[in-house]
C-alpha positions as CSV (number, residue, x, y, z in Angstrom):
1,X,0.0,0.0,0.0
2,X,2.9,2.7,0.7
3,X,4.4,2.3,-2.5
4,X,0.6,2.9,-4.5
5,X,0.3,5.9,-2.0
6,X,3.6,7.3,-2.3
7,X,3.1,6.2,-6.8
8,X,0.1,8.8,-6.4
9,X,1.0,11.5,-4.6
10,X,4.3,11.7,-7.1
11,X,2.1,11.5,-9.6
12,X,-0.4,14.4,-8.4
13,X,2.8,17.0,-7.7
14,X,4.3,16.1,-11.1
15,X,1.0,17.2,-12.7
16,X,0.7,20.1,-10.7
17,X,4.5,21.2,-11.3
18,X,3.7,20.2,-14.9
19,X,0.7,22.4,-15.0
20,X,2.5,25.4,-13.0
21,X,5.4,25.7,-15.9
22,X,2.9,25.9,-18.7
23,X,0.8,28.3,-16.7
24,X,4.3,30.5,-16.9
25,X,5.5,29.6,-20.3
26,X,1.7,30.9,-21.7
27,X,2.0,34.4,-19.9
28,X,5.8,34.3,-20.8
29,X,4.5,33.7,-24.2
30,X,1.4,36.1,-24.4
31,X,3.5,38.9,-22.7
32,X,6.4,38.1,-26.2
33,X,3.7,38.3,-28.0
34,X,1.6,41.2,-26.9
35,X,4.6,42.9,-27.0
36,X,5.1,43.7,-23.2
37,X,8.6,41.9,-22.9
38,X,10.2,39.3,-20.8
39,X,10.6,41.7,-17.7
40,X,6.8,42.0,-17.4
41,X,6.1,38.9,-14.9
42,X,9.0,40.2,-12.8
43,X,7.0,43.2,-12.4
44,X,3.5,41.7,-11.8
45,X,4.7,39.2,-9.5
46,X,5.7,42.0,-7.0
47,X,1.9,43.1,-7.2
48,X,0.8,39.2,-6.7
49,X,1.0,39.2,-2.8
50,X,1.3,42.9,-1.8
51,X,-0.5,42.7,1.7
52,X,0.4,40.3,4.9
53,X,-3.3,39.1,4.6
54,X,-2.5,37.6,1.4
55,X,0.4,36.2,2.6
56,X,-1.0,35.1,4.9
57,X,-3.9,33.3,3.3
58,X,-1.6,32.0,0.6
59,X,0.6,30.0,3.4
60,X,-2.2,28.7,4.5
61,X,-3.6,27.3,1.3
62,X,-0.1,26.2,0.5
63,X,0.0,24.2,3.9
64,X,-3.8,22.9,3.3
65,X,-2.3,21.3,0.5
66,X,1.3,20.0,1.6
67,X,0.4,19.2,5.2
68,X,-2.0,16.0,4.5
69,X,0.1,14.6,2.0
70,X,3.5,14.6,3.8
71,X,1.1,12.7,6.5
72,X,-0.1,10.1,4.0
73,X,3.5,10.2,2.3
74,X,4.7,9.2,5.9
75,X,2.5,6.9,7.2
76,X,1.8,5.0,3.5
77,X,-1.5,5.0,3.9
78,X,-4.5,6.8,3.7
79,X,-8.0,7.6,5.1
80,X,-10.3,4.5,4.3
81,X,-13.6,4.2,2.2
82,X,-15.7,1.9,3.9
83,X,-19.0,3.4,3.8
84,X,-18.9,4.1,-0.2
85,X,-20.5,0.7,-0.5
């Protein structure tokens, strides 16, 4: 069972990492193309998370997400389904 765990989890943060470097090669892209230049995300990204409240709810999404799997990555198993019958 912790190998089919562990096999899944890999699995979900290569998508996501996948999925997160197309996100940033389309705006790199569009930005080229729109005729904004490379520098452009540099700039946006400093207006991405300008108060502490984001921050602060963005480290707690990030954590939402991390904190379960690093449980289930640990102990190899996770949360059964009995009463899906």
């Amino acid at each position: 069972m912790k190998k089919k765990t562990r096999r899944l989890l890999l699995r979900k943060y290569a998508v996501i990492l996948l999925l997160s470097a197309l996100s940033l090669l389309y705006l790199y892209l569009m930005d080229r193309m729109l005729g904004y230049g490379v520098n452009n995300i540099g700039y946006i990204i400093n207006y991405l998370l300008y108060t502490a409240s984001e921050k602060l709810a963005a480290v707690i999404l990030l954590l939402c997400l991390v904190v379960p799997d690093a449980v289930y990555w640990i102990r190899g198993n996770q949360p059964g389904r009995g009463s899906e019958k």
